[in-house]
ChimeraX commands (.cxc) that place a marker at each C-alpha (Angstrom):
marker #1 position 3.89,5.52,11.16 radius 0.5
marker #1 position 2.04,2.97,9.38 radius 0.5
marker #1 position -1.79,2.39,9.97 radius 0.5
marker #1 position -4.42,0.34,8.68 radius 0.5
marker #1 position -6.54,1.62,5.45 radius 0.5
marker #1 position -9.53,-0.65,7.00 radius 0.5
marker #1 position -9.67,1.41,9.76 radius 0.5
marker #1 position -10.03,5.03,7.26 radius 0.5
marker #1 position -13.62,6.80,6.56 radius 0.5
marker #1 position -13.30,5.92,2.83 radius 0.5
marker #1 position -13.94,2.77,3.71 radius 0.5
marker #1 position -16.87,2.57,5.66 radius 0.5
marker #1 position -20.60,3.56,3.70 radius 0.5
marker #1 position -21.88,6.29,6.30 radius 0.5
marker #1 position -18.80,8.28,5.12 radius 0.5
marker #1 position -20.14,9.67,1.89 radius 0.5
marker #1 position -16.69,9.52,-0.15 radius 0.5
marker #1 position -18.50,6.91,-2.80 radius 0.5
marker #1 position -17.66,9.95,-4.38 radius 0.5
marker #1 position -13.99,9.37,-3.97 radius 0.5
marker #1 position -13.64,6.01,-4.50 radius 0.5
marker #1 position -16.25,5.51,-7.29 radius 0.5
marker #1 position -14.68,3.32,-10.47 radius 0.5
marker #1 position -17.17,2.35,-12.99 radius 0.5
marker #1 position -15.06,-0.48,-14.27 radius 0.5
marker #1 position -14.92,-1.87,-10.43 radius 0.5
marker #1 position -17.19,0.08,-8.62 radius 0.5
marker #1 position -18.57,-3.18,-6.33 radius 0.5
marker #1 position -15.25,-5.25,-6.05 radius 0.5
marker #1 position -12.69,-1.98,-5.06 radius 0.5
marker #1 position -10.06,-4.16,-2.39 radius 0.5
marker #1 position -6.67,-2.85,-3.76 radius 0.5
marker #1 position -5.20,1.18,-4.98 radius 0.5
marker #1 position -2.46,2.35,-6.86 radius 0.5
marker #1 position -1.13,4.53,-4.08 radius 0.5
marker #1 position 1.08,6.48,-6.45 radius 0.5
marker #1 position -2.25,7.28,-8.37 radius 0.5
marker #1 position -4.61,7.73,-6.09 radius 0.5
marker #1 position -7.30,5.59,-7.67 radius 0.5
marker #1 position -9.16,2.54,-5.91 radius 0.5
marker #1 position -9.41,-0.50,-8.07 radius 0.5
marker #1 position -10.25,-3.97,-8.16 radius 0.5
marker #1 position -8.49,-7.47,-7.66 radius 0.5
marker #1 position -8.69,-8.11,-11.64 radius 0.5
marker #1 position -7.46,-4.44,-12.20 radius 0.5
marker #1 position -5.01,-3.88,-9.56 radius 0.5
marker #1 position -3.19,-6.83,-12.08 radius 0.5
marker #1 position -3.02,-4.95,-14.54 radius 0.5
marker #1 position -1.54,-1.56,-12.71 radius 0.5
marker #1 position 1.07,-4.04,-11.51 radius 0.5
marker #1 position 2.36,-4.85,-15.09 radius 0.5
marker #1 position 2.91,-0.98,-15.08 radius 0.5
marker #1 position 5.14,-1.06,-12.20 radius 0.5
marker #1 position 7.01,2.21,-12.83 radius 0.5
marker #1 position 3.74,4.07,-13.54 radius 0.5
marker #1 position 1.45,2.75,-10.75 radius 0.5
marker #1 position 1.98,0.92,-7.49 radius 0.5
marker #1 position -1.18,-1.15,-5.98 radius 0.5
marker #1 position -1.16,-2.74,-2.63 radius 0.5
marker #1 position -4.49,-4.16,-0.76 radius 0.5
marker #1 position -6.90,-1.91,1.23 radius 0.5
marker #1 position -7.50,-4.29,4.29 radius 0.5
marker #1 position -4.57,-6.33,3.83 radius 0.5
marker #1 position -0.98,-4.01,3.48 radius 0.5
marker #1 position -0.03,-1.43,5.77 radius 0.5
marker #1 position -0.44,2.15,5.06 radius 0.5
marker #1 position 1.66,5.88,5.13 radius 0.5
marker #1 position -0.28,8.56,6.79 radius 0.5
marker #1 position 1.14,9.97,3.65 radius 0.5
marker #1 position -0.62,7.41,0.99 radius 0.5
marker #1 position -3.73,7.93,3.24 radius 0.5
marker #1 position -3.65,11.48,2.49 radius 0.5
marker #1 position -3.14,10.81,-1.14 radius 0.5
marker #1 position -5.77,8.43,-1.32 radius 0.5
marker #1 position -7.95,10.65,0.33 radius 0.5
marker #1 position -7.08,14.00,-1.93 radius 0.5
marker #1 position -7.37,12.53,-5.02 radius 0.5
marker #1 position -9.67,9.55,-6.08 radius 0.5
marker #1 position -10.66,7.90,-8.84 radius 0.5
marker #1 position -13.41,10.71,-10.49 radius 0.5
marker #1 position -10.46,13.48,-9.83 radius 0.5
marker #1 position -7.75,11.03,-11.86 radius 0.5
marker #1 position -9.89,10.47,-14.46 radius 0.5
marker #1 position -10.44,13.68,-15.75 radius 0.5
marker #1 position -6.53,14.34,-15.62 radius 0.5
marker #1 position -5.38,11.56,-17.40 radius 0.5
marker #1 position -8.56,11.12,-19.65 radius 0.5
marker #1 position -8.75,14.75,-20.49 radius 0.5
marker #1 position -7.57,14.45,-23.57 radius 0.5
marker #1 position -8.65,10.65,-25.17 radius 0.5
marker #1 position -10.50,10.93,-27.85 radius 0.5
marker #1 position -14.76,10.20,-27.68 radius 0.5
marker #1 position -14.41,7.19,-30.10 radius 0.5
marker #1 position -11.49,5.97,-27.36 radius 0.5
marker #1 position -13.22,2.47,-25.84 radius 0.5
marker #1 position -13.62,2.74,-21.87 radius 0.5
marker #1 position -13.48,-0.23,-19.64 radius 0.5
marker #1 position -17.18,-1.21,-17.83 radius 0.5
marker #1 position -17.94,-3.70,-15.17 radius 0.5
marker #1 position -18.35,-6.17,-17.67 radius 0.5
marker #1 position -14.58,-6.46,-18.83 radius 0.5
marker #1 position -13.31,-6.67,-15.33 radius 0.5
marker #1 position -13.00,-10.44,-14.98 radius 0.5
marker link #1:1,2 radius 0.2
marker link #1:2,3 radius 0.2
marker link #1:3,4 radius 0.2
marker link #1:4,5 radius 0.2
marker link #1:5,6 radius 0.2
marker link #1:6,7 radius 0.2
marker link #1:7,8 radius 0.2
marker link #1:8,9 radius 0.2
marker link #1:9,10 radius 0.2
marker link #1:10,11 radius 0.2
marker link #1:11,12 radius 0.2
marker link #1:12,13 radius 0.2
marker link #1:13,14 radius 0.2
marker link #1:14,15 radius 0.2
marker link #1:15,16 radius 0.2
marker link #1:16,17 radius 0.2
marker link #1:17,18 radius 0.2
marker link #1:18,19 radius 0.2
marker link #1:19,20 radius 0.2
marker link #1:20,21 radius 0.2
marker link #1:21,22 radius 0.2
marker link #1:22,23 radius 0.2
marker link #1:23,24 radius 0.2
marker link #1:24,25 radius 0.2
marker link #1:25,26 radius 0.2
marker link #1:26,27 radius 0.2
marker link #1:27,28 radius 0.2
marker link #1:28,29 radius 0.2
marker link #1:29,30 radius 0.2
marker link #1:30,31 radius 0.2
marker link #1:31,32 radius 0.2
marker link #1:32,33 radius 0.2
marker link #1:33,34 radius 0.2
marker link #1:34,35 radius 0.2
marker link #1:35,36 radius 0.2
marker link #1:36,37 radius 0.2
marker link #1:37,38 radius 0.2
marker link #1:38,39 radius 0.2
marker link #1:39,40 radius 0.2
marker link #1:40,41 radius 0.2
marker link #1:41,42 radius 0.2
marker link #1:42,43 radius 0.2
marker link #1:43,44 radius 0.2
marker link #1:44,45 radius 0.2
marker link #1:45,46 radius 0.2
marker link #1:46,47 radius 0.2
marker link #1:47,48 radius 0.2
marker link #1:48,49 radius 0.2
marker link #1:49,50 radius 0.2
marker link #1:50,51 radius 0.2
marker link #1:51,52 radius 0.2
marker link #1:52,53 radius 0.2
marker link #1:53,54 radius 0.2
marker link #1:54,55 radius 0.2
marker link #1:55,56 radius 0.2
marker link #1:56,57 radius 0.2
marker link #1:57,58 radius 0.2
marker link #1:58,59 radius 0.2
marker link #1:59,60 radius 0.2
marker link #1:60,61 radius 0.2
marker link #1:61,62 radius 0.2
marker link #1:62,63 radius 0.2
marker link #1:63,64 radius 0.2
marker link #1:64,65 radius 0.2
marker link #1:65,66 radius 0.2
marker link #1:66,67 radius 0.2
marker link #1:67,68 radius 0.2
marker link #1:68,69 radius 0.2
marker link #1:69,70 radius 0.2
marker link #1:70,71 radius 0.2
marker link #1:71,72 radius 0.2
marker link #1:72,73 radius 0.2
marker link #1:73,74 radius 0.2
marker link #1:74,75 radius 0.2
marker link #1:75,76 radius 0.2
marker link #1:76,77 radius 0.2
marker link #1:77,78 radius 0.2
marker link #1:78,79 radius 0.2
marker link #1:79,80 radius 0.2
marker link #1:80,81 radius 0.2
marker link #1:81,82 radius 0.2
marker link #1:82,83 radius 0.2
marker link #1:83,84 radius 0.2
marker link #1:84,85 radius 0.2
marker link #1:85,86 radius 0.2
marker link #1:86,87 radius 0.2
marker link #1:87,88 radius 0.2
marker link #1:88,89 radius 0.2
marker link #1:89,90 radius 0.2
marker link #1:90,91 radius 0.2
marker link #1:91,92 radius 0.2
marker link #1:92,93 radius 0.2
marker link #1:93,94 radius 0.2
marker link #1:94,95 radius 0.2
marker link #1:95,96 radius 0.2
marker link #1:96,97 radius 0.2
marker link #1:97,98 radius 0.2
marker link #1:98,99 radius 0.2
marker link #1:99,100 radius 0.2
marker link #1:100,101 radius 0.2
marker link #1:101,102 radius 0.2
marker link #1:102,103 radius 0.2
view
């Protein structure tokens, strides 16, 4: 059955899942996820995780329908929770995106 992400707690500030959601490259613009992910990103962003189709699949929070399923996923995992797997092992020196690259 597919439902509305609009309509989820993540979504709404008196849920306290900032936590969840939080992106420091896109923390104040987060409209779109890579539901294959689990990470919340921006408009600018959610460009880029399209180019990388067969890693990441993004579709708008208020706009596309949603899985209970990618709910779930969306809801498990986050953005702080995918960045330390898949950043666990880049380098200090590695350059990490800010607010101020994301167009």
């Amino acid at each position: 059955m597919k439902r509305s992400f609009k309509d989820q707690p993540c979504l709404r500030d008196d849920s306290g899942s900032n936590e969840i959601h939080r992106n420091e490259m896109s923390q104040h613009c987060v409209c779109w996820a890579s539901y294959t992910l689990g990470v919340f990103v921006c408009h600018s962003c959610s460009g880029l995780h399209r180019n990388i189709a067969q890693i990441s699949k993004v579709k708008s929070l208020l706009l596309d329908p949603w899985t209970a399923a990618q709910l779930e996923l969306m809801d498990s995992v986050g953005n702080l929770a995918a960045n330390a797997k898949y950043e666990q092992t880049v380098p200090a020196f590695y350059y990490r995106p800010t607010s101020k690259d994301c167009a």
